[in-house]
C-alpha positions in Angstrom: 93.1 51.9 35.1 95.5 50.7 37.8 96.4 52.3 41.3 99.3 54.8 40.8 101.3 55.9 43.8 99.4 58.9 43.8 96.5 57.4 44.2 97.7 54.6 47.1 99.8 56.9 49.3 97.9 59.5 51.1 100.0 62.3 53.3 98.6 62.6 57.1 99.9 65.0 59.6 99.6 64.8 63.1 99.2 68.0 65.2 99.8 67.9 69.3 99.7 71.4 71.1 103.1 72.1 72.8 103.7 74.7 75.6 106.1 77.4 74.1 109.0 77.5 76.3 109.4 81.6 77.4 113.0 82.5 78.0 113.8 84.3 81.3 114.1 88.5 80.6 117.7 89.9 81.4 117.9 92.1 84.3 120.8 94.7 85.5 120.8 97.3 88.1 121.6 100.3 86.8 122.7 104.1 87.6 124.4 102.2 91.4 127.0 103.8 93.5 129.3 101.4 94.3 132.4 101.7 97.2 136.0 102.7 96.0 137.5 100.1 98.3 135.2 97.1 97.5 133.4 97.5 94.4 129.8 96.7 96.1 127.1 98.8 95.7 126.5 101.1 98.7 123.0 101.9 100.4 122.4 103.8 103.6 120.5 102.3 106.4 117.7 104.0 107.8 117.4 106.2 104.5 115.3 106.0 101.3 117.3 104.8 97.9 115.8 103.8 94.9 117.2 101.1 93.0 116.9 101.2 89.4 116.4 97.9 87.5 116.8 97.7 83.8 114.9 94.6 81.9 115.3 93.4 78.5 112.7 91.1 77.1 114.2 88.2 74.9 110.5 86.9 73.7 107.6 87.9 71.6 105.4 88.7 73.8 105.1 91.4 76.4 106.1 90.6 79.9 104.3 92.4 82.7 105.7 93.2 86.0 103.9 92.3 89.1 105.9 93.0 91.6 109.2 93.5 93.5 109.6 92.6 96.9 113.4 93.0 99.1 113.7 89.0 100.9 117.2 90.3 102.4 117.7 92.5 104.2 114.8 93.8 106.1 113.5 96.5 104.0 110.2 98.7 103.1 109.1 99.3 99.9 108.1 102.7 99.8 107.3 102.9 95.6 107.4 100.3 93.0 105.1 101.2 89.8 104.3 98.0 87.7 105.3 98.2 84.3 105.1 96.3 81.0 108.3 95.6 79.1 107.3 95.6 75.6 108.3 92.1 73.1 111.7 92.2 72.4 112.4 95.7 74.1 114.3 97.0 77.1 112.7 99.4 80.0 113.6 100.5 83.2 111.6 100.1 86.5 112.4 102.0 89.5 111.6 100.6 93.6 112.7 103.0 96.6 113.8 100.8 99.7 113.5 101.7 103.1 116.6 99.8 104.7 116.2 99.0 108.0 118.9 99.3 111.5 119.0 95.4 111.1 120.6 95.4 107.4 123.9 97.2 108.8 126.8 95.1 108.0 125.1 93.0 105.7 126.3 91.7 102.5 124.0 91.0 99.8 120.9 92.4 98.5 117.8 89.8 97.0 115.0 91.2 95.5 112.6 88.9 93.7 110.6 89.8 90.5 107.0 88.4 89.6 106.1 88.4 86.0 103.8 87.6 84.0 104.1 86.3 80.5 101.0 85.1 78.3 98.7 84.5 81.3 102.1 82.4 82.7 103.0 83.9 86.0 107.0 83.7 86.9 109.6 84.7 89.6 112.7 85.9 88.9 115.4 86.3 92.0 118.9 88.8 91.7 121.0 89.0 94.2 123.4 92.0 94.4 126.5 92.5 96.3 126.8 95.4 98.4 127.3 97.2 101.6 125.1 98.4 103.8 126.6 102.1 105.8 125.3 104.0 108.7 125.1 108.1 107.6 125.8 108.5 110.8 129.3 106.9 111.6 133.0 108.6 111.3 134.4 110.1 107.8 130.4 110.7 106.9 130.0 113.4 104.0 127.3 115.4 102.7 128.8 114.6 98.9 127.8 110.5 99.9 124.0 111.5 99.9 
């Protein structure tokens, strides 16, 4: 006999458990009236709107949504039904805002997401550009409701 390399070398393999790294799901808002003169989405103060938020899922897993809550301006959520955006697949979630007297004049809109991924729970913040209009003031028409 004699020791051939078969015999001497022996393969090993080391396995460590690694976190898999979820990517962030795309969001848009979607079906928005926006001004002629500023390009900003436009929402009435003091009215109900519903915002409509489309998410795509980049991952292989489902993503469920928690929540959505308005930071800025001062707002009510009236409705928000949580929904599950499926692996790799696109749906639309819908959230009808109360905007308070205070938002008048202001500029942006934040809303902030929770999801959860794989027991793994997230936050996702947007921030929208728009305006905020009184119904009430000069050049108001029923066409703008």
């Amino acid at each position: 006999g004699g020791a051939t390399p078969e015999e001497v070398i022996v393969p090993t393999a080391h396995y460590k458990l690694v976190k898999v790294a979820w990517e962030k799901p795309f969001v848009r808002f979607i079906n928005l009236k926006k001004s002629r003169e500023t390009g900003r989405a436009m929402f009435y103060i003091l009215r109900t709107s519903t915002l409509e938020i489309e998410v795509q899922n980049p991952n292989t897993a489902d993503i469920s949504i928690l929540r959505a809550t308005v930071l800025s301006p001062e707002a009510d959520v009236k409705a928000f039904d949580t929904t599950t955006v499926p692996a790799e697949g696109v749906k639309s979630l819908k959230m009808s805002c109360y905007f308070q007297k205070s938002a008048l004049g202001e500029k942006d809109l934040e809303i902030e997401i929770a999801y959860e991924i794989e027991g793994e729970r997230h936050i996702l913040p947007l921030v929208l550009k728009c305006e905020f209009i009184s119904a009430q003031k000069g050049g108001f028409s029923l066409k703008e409701l």
